[in-house]
mmJSON file of the N, C-alpha and C atoms, coordinates in Angstrom:
{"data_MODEL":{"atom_site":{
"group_PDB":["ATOM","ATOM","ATOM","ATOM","ATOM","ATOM","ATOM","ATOM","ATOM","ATOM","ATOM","ATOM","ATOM","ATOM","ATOM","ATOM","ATOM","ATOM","ATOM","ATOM","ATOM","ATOM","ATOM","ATOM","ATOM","ATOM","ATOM","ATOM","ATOM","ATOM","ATOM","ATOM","ATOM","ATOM","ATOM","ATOM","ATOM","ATOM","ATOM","ATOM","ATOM","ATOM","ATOM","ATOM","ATOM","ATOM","ATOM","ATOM","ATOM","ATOM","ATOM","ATOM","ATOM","ATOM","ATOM","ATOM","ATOM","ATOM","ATOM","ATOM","ATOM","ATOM","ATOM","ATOM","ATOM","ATOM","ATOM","ATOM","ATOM","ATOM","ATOM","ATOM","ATOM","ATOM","ATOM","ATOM","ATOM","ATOM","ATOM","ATOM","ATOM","ATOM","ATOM","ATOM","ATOM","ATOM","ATOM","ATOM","ATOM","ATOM","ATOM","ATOM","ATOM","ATOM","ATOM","ATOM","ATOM","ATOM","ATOM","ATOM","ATOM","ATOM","ATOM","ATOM","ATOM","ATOM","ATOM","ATOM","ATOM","ATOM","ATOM","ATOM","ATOM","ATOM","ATOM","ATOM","ATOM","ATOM","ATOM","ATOM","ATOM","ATOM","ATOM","ATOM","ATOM","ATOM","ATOM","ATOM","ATOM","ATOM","ATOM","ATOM","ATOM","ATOM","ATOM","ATOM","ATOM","ATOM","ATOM","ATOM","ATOM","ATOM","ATOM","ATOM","ATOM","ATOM","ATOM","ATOM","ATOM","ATOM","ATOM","ATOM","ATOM","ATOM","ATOM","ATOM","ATOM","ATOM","ATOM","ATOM","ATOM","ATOM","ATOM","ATOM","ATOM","ATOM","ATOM","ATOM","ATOM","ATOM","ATOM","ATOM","ATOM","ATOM","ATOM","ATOM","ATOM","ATOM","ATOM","ATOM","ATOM","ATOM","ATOM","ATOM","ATOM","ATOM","ATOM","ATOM","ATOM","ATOM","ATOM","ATOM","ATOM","ATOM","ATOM","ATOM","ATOM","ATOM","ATOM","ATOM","ATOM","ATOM","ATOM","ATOM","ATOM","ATOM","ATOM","ATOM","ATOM","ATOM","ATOM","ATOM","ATOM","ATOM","ATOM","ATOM"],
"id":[1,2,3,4,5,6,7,8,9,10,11,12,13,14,15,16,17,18,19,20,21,22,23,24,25,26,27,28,29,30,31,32,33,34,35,36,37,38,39,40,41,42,43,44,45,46,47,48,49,50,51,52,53,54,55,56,57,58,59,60,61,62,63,64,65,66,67,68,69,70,71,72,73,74,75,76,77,78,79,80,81,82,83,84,85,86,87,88,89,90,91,92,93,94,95,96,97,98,99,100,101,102,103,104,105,106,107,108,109,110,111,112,113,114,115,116,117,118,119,120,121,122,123,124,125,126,127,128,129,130,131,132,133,134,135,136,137,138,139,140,141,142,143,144,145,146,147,148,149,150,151,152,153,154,155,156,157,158,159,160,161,162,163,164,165,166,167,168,169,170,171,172,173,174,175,176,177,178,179,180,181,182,183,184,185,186,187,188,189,190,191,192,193,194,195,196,197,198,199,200,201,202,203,204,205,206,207,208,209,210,211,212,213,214,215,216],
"type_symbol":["N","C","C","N","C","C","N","C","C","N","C","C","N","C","C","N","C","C","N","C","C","N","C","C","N","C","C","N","C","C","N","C","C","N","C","C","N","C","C","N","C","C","N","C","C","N","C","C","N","C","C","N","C","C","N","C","C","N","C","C","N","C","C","N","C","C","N","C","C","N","C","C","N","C","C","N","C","C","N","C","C","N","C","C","N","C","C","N","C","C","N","C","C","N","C","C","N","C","C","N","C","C","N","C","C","N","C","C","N","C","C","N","C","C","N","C","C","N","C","C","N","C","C","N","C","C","N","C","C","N","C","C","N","C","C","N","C","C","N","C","C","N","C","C","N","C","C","N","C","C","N","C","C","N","C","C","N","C","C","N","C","C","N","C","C","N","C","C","N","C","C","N","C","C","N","C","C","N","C","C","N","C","C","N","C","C","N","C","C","N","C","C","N","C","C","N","C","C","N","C","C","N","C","C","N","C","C","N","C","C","N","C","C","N","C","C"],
"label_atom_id":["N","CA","C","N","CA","C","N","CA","C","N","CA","C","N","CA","C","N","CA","C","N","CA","C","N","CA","C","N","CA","C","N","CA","C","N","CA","C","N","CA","C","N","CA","C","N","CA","C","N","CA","C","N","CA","C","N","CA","C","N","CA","C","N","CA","C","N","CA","C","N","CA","C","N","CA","C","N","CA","C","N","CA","C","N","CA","C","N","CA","C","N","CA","C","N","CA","C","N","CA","C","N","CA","C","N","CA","C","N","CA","C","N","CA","C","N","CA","C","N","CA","C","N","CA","C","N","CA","C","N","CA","C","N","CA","C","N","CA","C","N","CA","C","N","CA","C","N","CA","C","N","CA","C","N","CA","C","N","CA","C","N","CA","C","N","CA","C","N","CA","C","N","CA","C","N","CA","C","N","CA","C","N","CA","C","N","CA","C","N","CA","C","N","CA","C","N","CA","C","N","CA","C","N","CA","C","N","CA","C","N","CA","C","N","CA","C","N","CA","C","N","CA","C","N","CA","C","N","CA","C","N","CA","C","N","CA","C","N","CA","C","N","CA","C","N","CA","C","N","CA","C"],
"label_alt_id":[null,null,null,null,null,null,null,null,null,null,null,null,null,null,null,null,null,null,null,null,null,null,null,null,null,null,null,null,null,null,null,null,null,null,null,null,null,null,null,null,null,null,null,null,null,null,null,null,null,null,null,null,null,null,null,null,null,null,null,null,null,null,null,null,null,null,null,null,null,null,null,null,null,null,null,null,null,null,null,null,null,null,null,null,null,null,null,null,null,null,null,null,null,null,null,null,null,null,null,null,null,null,null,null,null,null,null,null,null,null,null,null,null,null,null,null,null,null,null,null,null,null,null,null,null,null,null,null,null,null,null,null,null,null,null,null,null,null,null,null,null,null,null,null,null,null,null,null,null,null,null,null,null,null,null,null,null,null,null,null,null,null,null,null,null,null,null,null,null,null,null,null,null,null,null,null,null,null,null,null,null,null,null,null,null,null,null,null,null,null,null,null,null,null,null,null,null,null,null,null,null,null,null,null,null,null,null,null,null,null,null,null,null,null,null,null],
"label_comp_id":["UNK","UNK","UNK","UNK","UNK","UNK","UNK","UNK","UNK","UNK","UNK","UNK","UNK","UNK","UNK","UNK","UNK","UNK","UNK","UNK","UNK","UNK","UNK","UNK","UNK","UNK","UNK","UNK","UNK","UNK","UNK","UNK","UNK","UNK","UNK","UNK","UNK","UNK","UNK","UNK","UNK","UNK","UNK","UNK","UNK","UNK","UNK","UNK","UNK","UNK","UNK","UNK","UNK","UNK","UNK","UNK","UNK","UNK","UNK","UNK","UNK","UNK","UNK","UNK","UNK","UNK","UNK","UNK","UNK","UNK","UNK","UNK","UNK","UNK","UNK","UNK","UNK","UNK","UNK","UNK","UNK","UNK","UNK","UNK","UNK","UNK","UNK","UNK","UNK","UNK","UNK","UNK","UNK","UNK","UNK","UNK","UNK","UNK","UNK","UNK","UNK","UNK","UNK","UNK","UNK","UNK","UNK","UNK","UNK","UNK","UNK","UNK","UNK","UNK","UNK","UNK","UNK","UNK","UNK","UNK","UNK","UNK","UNK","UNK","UNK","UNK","UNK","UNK","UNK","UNK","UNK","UNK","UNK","UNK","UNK","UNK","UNK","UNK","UNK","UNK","UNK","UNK","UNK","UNK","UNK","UNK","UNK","UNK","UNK","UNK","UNK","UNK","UNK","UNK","UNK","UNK","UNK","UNK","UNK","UNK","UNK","UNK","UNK","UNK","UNK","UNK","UNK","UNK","UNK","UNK","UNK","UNK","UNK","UNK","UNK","UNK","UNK","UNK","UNK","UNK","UNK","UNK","UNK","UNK","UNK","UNK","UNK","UNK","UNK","UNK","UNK","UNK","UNK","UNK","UNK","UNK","UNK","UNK","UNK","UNK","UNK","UNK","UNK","UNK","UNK","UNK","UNK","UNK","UNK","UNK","UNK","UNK","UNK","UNK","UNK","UNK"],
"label_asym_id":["A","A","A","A","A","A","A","A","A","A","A","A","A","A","A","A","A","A","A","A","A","A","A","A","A","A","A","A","A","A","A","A","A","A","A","A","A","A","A","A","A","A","A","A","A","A","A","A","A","A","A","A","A","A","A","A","A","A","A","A","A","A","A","A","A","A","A","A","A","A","A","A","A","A","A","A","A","A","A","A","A","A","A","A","A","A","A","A","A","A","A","A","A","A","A","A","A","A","A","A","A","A","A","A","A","A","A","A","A","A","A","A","A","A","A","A","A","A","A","A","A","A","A","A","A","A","A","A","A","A","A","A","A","A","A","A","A","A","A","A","A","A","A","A","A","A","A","A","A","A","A","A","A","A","A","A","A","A","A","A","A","A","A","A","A","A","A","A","A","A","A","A","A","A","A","A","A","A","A","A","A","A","A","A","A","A","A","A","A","A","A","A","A","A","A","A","A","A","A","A","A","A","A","A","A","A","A","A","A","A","A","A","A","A","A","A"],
"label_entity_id":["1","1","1","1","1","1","1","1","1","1","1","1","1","1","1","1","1","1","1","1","1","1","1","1","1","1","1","1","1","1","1","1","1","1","1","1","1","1","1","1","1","1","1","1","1","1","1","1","1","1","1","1","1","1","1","1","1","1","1","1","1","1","1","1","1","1","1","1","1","1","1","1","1","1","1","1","1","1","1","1","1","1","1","1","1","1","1","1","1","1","1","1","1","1","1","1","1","1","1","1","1","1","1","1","1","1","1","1","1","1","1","1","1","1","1","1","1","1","1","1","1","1","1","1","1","1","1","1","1","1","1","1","1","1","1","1","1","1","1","1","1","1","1","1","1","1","1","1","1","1","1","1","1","1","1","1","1","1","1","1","1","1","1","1","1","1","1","1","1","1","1","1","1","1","1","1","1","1","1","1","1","1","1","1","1","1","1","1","1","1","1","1","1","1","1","1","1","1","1","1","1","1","1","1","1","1","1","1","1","1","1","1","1","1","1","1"],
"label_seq_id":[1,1,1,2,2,2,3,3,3,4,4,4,5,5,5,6,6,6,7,7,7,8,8,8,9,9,9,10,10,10,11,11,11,12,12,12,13,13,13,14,14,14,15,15,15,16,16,16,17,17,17,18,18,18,19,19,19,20,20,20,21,21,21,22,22,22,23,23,23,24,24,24,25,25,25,26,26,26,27,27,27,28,28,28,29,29,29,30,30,30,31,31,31,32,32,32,33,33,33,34,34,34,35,35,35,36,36,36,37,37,37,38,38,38,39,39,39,40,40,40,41,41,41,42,42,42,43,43,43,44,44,44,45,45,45,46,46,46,47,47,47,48,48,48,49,49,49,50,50,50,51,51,51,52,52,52,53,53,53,54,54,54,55,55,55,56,56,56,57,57,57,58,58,58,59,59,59,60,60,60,61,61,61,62,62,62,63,63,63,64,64,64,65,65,65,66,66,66,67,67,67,68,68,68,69,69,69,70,70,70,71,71,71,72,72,72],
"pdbx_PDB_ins_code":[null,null,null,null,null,null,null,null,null,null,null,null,null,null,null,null,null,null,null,null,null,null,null,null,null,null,null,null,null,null,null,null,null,null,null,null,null,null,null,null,null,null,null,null,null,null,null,null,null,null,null,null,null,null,null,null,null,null,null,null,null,null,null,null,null,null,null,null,null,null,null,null,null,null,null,null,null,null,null,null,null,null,null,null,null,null,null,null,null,null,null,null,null,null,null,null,null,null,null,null,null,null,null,null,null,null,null,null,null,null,null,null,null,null,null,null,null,null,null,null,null,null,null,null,null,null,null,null,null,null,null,null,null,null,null,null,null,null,null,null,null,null,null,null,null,null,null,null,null,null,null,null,null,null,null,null,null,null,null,null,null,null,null,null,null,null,null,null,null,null,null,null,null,null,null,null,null,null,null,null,null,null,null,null,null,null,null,null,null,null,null,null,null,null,null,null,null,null,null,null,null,null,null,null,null,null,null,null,null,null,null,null,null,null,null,null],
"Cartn_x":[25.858,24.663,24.837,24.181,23.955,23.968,24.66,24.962,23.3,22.566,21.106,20.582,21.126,20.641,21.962,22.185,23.549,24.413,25.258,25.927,27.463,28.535,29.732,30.463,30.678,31.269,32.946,33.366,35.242,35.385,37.119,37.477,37.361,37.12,37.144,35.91,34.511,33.177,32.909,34.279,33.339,33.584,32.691,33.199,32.777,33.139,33.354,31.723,30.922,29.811,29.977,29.383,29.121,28.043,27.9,26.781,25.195,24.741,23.562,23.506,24.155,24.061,24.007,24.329,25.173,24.071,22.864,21.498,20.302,20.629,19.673,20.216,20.857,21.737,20.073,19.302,18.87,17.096,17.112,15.579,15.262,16.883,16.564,16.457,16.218,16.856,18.299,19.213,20.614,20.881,21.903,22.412,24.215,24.321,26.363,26.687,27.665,28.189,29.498,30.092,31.336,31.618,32.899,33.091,34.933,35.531,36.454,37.291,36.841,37.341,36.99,36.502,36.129,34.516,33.78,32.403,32.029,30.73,29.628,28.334,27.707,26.41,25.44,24.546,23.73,22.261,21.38,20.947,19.159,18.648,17.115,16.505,15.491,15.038,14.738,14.197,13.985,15.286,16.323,17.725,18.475,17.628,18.577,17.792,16.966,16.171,16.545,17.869,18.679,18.876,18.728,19.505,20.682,21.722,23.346,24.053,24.953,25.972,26.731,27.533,28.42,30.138,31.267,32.052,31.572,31.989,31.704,32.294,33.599,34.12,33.71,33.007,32.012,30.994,30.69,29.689,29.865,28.248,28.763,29.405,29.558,30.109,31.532,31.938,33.641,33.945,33.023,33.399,33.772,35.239,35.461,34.51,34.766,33.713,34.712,35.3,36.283,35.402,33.491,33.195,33.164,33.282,32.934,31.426,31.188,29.892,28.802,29.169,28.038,27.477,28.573,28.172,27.135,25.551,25.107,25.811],
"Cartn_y":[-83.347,-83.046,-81.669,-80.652,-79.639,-79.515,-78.545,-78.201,-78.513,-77.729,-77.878,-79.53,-80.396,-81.244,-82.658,-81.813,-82.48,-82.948,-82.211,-82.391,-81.927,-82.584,-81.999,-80.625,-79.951,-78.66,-78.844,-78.768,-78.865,-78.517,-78.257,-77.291,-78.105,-79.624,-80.802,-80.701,-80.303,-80.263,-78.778,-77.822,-76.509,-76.213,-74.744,-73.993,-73.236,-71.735,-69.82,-70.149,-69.28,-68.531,-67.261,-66.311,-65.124,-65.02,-63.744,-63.0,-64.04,-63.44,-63.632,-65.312,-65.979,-67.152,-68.28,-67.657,-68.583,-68.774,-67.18,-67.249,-67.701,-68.433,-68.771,-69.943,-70.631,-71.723,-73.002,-72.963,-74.085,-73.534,-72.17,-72.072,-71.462,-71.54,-71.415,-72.844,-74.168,-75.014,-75.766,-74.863,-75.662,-76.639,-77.429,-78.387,-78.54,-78.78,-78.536,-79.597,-80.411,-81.336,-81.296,-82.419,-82.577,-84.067,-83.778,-85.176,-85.192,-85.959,-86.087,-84.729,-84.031,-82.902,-81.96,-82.079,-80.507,-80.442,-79.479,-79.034,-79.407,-80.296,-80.368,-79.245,-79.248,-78.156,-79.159,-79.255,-79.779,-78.649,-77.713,-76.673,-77.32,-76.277,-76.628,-77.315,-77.975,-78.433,-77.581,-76.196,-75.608,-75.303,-74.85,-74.995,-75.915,-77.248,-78.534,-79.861,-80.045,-80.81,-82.216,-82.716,-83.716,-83.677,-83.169,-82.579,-84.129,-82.863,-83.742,-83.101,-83.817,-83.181,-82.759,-81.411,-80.864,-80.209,-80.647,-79.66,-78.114,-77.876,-76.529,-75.213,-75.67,-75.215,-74.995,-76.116,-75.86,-74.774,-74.231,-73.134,-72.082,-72.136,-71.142,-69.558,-68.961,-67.579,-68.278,-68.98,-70.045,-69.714,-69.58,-69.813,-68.143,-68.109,-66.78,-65.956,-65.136,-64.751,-63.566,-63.912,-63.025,-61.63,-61.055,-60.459,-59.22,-58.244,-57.438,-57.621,-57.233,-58.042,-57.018,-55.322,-54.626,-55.204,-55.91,-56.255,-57.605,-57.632,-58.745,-59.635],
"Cartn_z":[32.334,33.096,33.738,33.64,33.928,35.745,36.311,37.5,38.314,37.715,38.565,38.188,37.962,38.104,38.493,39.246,40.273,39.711,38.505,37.456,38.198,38.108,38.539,37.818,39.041,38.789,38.705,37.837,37.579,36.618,36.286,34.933,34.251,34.08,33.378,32.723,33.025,32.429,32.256,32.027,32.292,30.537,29.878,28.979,28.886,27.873,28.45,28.026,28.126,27.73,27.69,26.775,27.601,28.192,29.098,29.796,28.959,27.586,27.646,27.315,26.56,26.045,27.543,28.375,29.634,30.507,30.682,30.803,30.095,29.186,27.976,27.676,28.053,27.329,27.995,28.788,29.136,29.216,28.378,27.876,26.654,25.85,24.018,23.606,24.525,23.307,22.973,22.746,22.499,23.92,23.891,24.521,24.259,25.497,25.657,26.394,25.693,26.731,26.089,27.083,26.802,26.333,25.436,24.755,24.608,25.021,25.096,25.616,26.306,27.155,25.747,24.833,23.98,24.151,24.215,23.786,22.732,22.952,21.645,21.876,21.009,21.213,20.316,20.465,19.337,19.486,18.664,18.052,18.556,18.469,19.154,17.499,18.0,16.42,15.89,15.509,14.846,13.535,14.25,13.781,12.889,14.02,13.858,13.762,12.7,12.895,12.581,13.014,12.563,14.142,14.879,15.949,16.583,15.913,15.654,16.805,17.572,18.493,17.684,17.134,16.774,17.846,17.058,17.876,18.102,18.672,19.119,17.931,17.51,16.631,14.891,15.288,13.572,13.302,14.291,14.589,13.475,13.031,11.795,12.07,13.228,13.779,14.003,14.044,13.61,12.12,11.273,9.592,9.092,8.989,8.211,6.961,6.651,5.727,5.113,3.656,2.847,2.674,2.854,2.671,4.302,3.839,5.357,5.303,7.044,7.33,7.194,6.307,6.211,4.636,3.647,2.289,2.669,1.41,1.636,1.224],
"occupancy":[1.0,1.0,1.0,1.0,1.0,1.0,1.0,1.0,1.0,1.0,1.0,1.0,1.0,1.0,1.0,1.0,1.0,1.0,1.0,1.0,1.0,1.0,1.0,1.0,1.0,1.0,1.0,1.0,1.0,1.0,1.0,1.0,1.0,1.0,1.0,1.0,1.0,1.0,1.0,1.0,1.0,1.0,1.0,1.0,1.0,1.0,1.0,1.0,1.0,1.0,1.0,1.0,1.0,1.0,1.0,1.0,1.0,1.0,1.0,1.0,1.0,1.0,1.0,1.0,1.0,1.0,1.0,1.0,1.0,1.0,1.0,1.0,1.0,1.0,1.0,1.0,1.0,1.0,1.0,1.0,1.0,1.0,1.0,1.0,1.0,1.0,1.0,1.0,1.0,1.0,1.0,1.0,1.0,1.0,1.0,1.0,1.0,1.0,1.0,1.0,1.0,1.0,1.0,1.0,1.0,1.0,1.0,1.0,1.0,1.0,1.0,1.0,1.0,1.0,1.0,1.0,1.0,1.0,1.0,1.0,1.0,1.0,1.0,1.0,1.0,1.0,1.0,1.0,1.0,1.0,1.0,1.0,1.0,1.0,1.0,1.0,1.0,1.0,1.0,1.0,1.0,1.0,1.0,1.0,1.0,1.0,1.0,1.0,1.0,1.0,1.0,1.0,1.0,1.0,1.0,1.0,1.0,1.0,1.0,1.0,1.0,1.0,1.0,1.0,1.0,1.0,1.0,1.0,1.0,1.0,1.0,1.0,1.0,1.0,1.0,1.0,1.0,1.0,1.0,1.0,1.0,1.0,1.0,1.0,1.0,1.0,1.0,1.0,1.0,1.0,1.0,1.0,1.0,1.0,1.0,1.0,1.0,1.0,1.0,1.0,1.0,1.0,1.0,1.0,1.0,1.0,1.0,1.0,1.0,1.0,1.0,1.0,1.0,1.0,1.0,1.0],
"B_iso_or_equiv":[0.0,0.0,0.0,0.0,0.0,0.0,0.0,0.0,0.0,0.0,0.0,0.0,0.0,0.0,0.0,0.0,0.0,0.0,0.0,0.0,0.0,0.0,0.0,0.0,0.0,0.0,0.0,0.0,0.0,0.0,0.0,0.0,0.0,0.0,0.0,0.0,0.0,0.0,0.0,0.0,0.0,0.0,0.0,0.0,0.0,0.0,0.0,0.0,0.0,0.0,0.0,0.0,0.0,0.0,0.0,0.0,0.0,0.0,0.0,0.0,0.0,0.0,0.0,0.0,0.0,0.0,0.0,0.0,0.0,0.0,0.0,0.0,0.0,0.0,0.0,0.0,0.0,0.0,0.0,0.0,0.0,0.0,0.0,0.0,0.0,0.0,0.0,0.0,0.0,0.0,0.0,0.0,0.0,0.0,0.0,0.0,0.0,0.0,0.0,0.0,0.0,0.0,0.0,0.0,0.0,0.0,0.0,0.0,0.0,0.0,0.0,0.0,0.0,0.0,0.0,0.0,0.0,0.0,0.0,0.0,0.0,0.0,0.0,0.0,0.0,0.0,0.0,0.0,0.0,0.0,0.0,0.0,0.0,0.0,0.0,0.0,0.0,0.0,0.0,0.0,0.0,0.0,0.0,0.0,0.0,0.0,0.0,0.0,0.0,0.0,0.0,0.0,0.0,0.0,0.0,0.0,0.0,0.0,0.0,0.0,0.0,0.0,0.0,0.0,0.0,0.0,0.0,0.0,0.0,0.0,0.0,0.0,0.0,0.0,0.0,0.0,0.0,0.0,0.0,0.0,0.0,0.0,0.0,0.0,0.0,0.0,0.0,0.0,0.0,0.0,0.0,0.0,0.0,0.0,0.0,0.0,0.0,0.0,0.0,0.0,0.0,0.0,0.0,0.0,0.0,0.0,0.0,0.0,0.0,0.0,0.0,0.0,0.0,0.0,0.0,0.0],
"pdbx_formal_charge":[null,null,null,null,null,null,null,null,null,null,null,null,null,null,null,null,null,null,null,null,null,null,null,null,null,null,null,null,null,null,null,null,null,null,null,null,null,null,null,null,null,null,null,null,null,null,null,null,null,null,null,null,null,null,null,null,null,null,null,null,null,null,null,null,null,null,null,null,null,null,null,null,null,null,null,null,null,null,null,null,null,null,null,null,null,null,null,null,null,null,null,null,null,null,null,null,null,null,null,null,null,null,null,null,null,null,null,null,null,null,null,null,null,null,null,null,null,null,null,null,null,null,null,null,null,null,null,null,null,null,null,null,null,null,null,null,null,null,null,null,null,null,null,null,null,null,null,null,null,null,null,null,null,null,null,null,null,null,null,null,null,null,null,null,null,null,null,null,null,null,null,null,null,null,null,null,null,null,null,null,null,null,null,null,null,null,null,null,null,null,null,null,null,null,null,null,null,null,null,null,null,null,null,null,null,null,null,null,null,null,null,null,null,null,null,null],
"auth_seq_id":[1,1,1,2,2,2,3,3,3,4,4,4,5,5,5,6,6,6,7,7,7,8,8,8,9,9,9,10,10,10,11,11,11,12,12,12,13,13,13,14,14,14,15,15,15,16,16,16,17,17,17,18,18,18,19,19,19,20,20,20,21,21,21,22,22,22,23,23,23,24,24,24,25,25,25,26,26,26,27,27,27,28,28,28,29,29,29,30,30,30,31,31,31,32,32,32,33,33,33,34,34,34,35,35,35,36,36,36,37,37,37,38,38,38,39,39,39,40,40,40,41,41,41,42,42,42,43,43,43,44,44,44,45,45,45,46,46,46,47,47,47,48,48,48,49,49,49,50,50,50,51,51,51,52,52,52,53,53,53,54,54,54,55,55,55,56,56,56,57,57,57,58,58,58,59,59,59,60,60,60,61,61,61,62,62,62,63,63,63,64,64,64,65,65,65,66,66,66,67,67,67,68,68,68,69,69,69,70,70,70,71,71,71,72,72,72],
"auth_comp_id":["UNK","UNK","UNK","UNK","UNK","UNK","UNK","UNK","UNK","UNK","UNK","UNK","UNK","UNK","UNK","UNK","UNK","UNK","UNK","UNK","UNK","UNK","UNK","UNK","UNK","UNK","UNK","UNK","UNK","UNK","UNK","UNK","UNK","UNK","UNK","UNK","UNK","UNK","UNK","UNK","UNK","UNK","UNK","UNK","UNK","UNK","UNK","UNK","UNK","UNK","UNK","UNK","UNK","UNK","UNK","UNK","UNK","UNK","UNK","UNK","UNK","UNK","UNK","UNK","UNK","UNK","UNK","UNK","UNK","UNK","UNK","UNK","UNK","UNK","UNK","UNK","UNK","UNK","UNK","UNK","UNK","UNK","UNK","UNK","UNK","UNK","UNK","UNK","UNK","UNK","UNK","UNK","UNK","UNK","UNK","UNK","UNK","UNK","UNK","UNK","UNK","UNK","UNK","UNK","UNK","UNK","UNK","UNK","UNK","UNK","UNK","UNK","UNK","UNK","UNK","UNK","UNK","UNK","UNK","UNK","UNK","UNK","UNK","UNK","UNK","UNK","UNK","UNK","UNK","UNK","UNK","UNK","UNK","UNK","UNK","UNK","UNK","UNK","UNK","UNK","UNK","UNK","UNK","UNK","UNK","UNK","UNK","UNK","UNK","UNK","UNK","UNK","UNK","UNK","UNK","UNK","UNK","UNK","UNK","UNK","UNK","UNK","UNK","UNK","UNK","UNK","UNK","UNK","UNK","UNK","UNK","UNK","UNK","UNK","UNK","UNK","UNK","UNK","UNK","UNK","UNK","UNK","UNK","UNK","UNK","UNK","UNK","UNK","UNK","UNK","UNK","UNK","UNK","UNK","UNK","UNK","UNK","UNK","UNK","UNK","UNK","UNK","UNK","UNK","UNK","UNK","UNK","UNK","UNK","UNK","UNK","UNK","UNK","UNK","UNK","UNK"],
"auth_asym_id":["A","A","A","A","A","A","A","A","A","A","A","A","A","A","A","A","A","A","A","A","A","A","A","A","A","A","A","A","A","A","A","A","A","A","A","A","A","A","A","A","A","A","A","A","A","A","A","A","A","A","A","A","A","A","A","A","A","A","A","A","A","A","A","A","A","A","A","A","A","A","A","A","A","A","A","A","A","A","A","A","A","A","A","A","A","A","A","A","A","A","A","A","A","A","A","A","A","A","A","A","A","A","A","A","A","A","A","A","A","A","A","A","A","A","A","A","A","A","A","A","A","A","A","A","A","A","A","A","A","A","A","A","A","A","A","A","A","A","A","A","A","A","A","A","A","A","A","A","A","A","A","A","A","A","A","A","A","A","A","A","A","A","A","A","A","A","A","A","A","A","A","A","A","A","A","A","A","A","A","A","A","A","A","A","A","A","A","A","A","A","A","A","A","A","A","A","A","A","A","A","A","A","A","A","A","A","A","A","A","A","A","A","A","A","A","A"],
"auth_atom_id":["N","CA","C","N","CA","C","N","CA","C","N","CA","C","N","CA","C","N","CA","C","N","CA","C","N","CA","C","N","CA","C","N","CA","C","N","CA","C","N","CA","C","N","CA","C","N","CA","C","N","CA","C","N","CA","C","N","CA","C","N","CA","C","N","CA","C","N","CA","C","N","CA","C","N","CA","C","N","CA","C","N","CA","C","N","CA","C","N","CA","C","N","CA","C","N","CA","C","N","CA","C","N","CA","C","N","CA","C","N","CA","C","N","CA","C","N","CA","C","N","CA","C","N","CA","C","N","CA","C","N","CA","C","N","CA","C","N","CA","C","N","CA","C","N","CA","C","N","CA","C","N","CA","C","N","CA","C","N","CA","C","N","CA","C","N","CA","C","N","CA","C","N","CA","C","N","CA","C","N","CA","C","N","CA","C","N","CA","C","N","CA","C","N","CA","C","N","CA","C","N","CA","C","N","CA","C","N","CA","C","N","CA","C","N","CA","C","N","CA","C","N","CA","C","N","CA","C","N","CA","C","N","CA","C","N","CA","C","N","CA","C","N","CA","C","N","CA","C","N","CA","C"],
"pdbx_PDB_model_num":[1,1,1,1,1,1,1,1,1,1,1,1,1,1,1,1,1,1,1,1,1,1,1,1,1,1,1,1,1,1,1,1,1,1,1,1,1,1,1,1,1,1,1,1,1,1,1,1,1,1,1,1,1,1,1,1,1,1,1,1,1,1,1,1,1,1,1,1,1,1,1,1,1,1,1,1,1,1,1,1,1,1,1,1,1,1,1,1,1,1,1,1,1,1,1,1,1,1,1,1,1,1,1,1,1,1,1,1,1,1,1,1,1,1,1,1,1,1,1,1,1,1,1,1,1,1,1,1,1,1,1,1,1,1,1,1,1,1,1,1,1,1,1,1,1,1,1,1,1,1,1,1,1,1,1,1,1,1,1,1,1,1,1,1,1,1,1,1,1,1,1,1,1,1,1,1,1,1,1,1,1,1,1,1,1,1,1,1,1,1,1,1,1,1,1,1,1,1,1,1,1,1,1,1,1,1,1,1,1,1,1,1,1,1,1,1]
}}}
C-alpha cells in the first residue's frame, strides 16, 4: 500500500526509483508491491492486458541485447 494511503514506510517495503519514474509511478498506470521482500510491478493495461504481477527483474530493460542499441 502506497505511503499516501497510510502504507508503512521501512527498508522492508521500500525500492530505488529514479527521479522521473518515482514521480509517475502512481499516474502512468504501473503498480509495485512487494512479495516476499523482492518487487513485483504489474504494467498499465494498455501494456499489460493480462495485467500479471511480474518480478521486477523480468523487465524487458533487464533483457541483454547481443545487438548495440543504435542497430535496428
Amino acid at each position: 500500500m502506497p505511503w499516501q494511503q497510510n502504507g508503512p514506510t521501512n527498508i522492508d517495503n521500500g525500492t530505488l526509483l529514479c527521479w522521473y519514474h518515482h514521480h509517475t509511478i502512481d499516474t502512468a498506470g504501473w503498480k509495485i508491491r512487494m512479495s516476499n521482500g523482492r518487487p513485483q510491478v504489474r504494467g498499465p493495461l494498455l501494456w499489460d492486458p493480462s495485467q500479471t504481477w511480474r518480478p521486477a527483474h523480468t523487465h524487458r530493460a533487464n533483457t541483454p541485447s547481443t545487438d548495440p542499441p543504435w542497430c535496428p
